[in-house]
Biopython code that builds the backbone (N, CA, C, O; Angstrom):
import numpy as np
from Bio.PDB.StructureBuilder import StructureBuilder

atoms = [
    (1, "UNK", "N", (-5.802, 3.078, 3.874)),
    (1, "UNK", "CA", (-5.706, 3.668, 2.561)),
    (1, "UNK", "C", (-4.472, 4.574, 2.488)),
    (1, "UNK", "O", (-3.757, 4.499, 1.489)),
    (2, "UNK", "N", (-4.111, 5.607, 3.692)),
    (2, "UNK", "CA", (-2.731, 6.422, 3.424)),
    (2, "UNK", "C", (-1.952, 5.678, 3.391)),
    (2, "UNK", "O", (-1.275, 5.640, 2.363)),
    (3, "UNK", "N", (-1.697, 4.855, 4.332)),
    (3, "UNK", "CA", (-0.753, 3.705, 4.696)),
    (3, "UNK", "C", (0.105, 3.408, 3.318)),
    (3, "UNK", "O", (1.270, 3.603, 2.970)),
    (4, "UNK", "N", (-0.960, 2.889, 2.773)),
    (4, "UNK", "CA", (-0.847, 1.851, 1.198)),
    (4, "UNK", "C", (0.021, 3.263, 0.422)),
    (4, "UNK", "O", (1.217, 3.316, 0.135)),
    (5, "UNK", "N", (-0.951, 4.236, 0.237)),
    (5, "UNK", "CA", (-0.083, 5.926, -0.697)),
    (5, "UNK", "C", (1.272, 5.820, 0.053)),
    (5, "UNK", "O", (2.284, 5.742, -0.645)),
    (6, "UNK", "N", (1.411, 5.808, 1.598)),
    (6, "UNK", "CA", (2.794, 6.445, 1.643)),
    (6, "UNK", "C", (4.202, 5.283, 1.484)),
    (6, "UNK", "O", (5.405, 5.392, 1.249)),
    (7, "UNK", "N", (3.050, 3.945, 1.821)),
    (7, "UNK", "CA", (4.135, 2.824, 1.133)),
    (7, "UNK", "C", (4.641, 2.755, -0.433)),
    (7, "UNK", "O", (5.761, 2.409, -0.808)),
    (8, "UNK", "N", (3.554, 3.164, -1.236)),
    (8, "UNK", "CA", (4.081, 3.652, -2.152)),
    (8, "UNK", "C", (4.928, 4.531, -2.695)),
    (8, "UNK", "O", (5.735, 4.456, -3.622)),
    (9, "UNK", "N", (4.588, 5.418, -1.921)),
    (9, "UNK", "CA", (5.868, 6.355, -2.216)),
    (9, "UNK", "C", (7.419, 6.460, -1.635)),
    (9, "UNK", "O", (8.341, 7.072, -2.174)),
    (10, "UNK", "N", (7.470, 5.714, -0.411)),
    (10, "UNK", "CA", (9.052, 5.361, -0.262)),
    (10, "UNK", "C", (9.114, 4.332, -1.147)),
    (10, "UNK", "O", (9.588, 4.962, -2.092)),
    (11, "UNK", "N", (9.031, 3.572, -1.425)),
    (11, "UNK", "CA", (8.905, 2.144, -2.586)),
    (11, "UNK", "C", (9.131, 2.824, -4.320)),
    (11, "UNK", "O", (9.459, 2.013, -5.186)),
    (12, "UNK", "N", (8.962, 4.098, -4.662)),
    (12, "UNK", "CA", (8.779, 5.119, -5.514)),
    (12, "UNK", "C", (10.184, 5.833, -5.168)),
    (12, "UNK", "O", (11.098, 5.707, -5.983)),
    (13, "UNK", "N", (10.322, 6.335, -4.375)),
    (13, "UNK", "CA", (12.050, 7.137, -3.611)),
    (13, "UNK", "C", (12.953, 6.065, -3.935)),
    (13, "UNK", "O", (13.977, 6.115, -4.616)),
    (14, "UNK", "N", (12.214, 4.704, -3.118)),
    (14, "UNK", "CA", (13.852, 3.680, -3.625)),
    (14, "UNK", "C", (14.137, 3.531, -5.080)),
    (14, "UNK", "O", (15.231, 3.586, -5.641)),
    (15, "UNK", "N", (12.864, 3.318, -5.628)),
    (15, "UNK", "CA", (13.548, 2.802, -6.964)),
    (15, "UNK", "C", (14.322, 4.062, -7.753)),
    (15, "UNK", "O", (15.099, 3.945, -8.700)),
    (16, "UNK", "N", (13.903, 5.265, -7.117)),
    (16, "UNK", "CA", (14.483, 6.246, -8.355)),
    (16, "UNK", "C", (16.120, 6.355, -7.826)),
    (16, "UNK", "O", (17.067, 6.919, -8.375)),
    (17, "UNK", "N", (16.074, 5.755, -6.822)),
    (17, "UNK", "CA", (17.444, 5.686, -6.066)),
    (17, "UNK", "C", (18.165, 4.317, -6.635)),
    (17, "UNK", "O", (19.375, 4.193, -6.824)),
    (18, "UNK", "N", (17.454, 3.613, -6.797)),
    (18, "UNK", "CA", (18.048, 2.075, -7.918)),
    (18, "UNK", "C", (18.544, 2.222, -8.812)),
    (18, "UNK", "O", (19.699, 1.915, -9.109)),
    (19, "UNK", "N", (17.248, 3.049, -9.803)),
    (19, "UNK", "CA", (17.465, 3.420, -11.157)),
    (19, "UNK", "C", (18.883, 4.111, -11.357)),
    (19, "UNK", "O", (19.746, 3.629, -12.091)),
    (20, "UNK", "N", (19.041, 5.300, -10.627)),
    (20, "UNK", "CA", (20.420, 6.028, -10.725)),
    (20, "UNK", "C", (21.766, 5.105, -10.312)),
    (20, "UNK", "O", (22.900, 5.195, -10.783)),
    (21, "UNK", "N", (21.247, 4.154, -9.234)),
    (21, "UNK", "CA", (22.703, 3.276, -8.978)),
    (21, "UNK", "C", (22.789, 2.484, -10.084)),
    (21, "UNK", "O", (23.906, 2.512, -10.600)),
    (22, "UNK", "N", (21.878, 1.695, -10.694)),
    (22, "UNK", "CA", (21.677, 1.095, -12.251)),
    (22, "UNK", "C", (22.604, 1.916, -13.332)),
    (22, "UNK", "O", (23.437, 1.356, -14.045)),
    (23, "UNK", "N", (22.397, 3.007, -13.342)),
    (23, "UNK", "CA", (23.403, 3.438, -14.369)),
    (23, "UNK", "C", (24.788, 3.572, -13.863)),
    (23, "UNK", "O", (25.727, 3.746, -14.640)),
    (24, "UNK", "N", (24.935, 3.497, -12.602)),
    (24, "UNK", "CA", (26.331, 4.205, -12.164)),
    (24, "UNK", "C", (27.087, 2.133, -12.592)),
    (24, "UNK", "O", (28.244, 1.919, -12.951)),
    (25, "UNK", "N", (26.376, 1.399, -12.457)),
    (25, "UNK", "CA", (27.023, -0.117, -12.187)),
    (25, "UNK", "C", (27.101, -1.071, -13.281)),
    (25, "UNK", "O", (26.124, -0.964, -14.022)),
    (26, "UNK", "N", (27.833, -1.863, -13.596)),
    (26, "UNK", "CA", (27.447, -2.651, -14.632)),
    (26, "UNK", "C", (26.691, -4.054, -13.786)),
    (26, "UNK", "O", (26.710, -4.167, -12.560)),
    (27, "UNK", "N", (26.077, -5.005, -14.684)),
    (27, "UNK", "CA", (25.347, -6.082, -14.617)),
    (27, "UNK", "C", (26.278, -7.084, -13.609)),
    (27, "UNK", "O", (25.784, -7.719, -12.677)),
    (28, "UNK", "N", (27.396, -7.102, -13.890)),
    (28, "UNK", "CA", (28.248, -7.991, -12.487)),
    (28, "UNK", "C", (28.631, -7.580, -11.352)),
    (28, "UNK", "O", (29.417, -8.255, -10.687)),
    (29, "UNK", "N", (28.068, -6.197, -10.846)),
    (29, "UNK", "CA", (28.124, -6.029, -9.546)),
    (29, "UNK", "C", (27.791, -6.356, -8.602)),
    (29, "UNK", "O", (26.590, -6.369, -8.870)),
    (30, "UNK", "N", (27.857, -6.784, -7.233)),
    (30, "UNK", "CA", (27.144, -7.632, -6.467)),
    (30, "UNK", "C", (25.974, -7.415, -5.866)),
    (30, "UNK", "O", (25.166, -8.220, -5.402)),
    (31, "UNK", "N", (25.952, -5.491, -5.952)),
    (31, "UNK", "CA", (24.537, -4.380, -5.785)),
    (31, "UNK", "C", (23.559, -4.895, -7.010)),
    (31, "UNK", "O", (22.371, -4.892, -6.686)),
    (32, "UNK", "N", (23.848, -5.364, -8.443)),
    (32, "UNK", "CA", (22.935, -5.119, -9.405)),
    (32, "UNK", "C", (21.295, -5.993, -9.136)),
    (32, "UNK", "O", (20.170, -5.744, -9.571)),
    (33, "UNK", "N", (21.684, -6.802, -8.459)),
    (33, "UNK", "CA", (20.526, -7.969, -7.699)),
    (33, "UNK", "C", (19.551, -7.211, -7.146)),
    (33, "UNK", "O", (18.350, -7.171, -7.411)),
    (34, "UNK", "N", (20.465, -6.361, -6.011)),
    (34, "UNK", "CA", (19.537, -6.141, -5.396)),
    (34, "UNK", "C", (18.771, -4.304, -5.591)),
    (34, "UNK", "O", (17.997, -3.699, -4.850)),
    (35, "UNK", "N", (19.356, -3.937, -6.767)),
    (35, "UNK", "CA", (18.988, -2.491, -6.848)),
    (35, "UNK", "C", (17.773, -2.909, -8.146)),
    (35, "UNK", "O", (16.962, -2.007, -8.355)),
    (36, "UNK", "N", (17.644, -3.921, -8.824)),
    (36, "UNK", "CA", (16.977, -4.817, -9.522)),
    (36, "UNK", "C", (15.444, -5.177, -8.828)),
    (36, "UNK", "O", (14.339, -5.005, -9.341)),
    (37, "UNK", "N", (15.794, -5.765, -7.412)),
    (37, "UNK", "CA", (14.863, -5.768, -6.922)),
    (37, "UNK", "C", (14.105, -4.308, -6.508)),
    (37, "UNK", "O", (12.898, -4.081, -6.595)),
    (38, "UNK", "N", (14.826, -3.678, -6.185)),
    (38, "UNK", "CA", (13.826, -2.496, -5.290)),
    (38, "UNK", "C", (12.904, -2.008, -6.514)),
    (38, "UNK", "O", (11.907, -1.322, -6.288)),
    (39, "UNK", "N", (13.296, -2.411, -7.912)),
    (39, "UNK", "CA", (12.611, -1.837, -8.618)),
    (39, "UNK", "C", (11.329, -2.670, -9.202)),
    (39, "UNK", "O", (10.330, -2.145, -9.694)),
    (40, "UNK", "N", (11.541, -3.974, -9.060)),
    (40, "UNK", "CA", (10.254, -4.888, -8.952)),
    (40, "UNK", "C", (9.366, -4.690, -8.183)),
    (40, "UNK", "O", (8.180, -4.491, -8.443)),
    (41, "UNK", "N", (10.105, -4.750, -6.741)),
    (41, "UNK", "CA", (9.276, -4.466, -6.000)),
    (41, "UNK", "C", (8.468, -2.981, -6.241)),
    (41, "UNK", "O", (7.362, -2.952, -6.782)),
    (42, "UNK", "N", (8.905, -2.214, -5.945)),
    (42, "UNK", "CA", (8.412, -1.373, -6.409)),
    (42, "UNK", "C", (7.002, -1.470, -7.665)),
    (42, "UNK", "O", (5.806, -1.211, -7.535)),
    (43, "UNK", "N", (7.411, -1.720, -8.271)),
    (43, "UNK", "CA", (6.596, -2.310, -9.801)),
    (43, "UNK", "C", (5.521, -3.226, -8.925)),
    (43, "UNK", "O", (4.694, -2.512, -8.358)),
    (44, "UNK", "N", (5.427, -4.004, -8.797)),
    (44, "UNK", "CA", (4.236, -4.999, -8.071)),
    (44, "UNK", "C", (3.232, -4.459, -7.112)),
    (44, "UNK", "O", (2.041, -4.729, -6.963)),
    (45, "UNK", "N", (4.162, -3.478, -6.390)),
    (45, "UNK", "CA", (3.481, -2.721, -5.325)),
    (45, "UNK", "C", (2.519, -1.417, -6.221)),
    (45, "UNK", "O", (1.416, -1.079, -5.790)),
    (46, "UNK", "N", (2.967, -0.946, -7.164)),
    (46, "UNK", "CA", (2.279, -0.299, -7.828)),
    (46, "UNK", "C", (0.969, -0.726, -8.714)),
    (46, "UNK", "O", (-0.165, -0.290, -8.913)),
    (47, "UNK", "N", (1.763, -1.812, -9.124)),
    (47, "UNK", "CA", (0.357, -2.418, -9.767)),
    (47, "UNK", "C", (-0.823, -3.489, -9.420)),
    (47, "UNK", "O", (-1.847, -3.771, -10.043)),
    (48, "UNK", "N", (-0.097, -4.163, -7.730)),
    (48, "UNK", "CA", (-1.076, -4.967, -7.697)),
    (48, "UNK", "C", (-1.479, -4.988, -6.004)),
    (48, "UNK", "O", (-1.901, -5.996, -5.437)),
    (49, "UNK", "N", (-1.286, -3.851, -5.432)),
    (49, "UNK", "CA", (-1.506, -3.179, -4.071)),
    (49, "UNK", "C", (-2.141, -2.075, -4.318)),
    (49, "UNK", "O", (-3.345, -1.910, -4.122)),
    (50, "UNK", "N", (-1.167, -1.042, -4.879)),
    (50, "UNK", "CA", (-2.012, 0.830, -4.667)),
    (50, "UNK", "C", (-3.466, 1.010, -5.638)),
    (50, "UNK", "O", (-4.216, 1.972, -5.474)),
    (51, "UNK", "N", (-3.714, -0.030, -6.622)),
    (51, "UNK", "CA", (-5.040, 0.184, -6.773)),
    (51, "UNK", "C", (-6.465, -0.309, -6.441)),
    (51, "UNK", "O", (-7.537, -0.297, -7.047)),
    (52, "UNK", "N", (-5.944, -0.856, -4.936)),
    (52, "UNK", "CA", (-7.131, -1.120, -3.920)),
    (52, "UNK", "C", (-7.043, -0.016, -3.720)),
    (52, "UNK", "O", (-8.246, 0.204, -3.581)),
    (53, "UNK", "N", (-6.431, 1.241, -3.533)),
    (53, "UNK", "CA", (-6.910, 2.288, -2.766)),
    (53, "UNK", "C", (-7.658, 3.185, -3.417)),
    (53, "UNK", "O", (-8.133, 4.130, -2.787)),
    (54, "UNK", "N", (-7.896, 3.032, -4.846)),
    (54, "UNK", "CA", (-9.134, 3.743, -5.435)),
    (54, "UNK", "C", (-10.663, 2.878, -4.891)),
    (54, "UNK", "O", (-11.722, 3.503, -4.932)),
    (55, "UNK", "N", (-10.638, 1.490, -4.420)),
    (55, "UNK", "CA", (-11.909, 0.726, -4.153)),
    (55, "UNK", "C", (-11.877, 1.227, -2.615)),
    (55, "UNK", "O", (-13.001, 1.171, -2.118)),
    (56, "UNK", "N", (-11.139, 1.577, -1.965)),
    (56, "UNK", "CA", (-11.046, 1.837, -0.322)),
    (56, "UNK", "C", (-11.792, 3.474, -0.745)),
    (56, "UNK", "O", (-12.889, 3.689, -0.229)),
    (57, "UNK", "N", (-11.445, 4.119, -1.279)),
    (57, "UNK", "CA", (-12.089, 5.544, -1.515)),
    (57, "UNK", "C", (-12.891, 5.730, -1.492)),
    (57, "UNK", "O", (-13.420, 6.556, -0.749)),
    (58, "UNK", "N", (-13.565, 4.845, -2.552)),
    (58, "UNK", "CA", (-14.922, 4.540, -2.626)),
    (58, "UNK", "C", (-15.811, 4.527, -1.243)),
    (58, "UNK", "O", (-16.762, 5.287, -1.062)),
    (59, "UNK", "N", (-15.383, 3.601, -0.347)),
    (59, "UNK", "CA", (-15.803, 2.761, 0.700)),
    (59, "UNK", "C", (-16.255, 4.003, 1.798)),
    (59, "UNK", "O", (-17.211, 4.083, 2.569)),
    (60, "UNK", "N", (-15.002, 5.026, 1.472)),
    (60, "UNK", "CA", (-14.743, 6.075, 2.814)),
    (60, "UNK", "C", (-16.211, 6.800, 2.019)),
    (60, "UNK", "O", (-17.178, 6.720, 2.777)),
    (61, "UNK", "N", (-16.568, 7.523, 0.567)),
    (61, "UNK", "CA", (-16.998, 8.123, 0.420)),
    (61, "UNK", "C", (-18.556, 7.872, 0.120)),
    (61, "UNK", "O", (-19.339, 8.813, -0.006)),
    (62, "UNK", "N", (-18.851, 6.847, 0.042)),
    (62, "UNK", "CA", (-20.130, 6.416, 0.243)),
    (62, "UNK", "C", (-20.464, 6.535, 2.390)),
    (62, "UNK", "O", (-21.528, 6.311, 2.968)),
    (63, "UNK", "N", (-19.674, 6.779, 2.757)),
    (63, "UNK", "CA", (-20.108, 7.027, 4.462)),
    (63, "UNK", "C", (-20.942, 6.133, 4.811)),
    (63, "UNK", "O", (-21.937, 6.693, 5.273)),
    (64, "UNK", "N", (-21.053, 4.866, 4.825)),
    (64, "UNK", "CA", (-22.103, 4.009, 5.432)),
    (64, "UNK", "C", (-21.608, 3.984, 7.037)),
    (64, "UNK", "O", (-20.533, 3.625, 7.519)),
    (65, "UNK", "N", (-22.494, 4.367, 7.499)),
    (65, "UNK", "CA", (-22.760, 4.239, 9.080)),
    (65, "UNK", "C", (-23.604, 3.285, 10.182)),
    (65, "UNK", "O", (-23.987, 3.352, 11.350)),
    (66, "UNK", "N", (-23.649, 2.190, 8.846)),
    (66, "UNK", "CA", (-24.712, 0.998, 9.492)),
    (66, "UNK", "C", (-24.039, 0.696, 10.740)),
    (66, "UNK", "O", (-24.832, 0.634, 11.680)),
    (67, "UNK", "N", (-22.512, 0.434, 11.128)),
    (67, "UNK", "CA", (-22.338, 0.254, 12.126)),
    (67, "UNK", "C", (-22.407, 0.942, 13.484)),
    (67, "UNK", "O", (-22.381, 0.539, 14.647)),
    (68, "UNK", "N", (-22.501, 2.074, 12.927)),
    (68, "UNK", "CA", (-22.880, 2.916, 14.682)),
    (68, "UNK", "C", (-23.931, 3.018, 14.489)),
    (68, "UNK", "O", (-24.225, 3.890, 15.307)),
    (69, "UNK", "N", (-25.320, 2.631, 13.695)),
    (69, "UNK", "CA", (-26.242, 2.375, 13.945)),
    (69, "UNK", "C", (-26.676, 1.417, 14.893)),
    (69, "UNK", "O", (-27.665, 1.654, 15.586)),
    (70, "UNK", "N", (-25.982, 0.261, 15.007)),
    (70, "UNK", "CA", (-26.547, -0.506, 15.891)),
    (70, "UNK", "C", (-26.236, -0.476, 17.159)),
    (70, "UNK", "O", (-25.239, 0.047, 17.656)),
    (71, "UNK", "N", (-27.288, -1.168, 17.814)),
    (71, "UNK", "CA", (-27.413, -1.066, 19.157)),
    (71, "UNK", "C", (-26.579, -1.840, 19.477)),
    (71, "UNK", "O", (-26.041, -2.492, 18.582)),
    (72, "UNK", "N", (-26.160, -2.050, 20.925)),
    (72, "UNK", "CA", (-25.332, -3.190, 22.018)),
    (72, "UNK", "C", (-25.942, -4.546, 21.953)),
    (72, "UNK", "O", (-25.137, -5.477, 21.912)),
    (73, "UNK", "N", (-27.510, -4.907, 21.932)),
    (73, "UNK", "CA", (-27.652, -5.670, 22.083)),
    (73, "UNK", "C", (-27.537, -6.675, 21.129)),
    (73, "UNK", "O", (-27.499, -7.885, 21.350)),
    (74, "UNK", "N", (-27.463, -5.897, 19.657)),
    (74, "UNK", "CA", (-26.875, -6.407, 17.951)),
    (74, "UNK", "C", (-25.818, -7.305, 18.153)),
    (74, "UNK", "O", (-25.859, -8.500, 17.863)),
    (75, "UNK", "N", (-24.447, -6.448, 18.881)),
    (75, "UNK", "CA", (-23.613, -6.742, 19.447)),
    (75, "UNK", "C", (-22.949, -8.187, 20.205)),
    (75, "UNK", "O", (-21.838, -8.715, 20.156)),
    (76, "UNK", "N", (-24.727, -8.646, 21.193)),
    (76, "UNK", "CA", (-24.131, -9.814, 21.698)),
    (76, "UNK", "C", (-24.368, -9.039, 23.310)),
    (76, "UNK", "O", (-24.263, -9.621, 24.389)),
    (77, "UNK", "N", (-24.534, -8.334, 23.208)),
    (77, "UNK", "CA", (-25.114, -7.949, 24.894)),
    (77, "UNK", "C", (-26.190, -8.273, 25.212)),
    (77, "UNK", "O", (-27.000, -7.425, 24.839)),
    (78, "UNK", "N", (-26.856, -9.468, 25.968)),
    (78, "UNK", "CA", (-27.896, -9.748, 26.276)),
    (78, "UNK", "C", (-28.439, -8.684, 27.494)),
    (78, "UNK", "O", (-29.571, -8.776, 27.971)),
    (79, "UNK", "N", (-27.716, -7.941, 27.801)),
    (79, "UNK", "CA", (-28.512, -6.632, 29.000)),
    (79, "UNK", "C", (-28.573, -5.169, 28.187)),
    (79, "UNK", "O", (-28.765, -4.092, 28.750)),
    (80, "UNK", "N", (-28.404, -5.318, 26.983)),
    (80, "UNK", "CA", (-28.105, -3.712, 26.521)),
    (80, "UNK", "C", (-27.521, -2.886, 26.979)),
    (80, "UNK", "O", (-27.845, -1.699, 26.952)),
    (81, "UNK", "N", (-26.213, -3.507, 27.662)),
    (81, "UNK", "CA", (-25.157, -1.747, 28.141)),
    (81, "UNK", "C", (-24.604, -1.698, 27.028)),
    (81, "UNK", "O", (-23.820, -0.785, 26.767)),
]
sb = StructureBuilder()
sb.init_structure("model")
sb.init_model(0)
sb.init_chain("A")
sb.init_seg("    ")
for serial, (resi, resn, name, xyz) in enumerate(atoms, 1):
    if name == "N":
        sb.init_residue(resn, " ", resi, " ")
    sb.init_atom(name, np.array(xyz, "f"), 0.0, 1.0, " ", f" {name:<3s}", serial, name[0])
structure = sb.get_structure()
């Protein structure tokens, strides 16, 4: 879940770093491609990645602990260590 926030936010740093080279360039520069992209990207990553991390929140804050509930032998240990 941070992972995803802090990918977002360098992905958020580049583009505002695009955006400003965007104005400094016109459309036939050989940068405009790719300062174009950081800002898609960017854009996609915002809208169709960082809002799993409101359903991951969820996940953390409901605390289900079924798994250290179970025993070893749940597991596949036929001796229970």
């Amino acid at each position: 879940m941070f992972s995803e926030v802090i990918v977002a936010w360098n992905l958020l740093e580049a583009a505002c770093i695009a955006l400003r080279r965007l104005d400094e360039i016109d459309a036939g520069h050989p940068d405009h491609a790719f300062y174009s992209g950081k800002l898609k990207t960017a854009r996609y990553f915002v809208h169709n990645v960082l809002p799993r991390v409101a359903c991951m929140r969820e996940i953390v804050r409901r605390g289900d602990d079924s798994c250290v509930q179970a025993g070893s032998a749940e597991f596949g240990d036929a001796e229970g260590l």
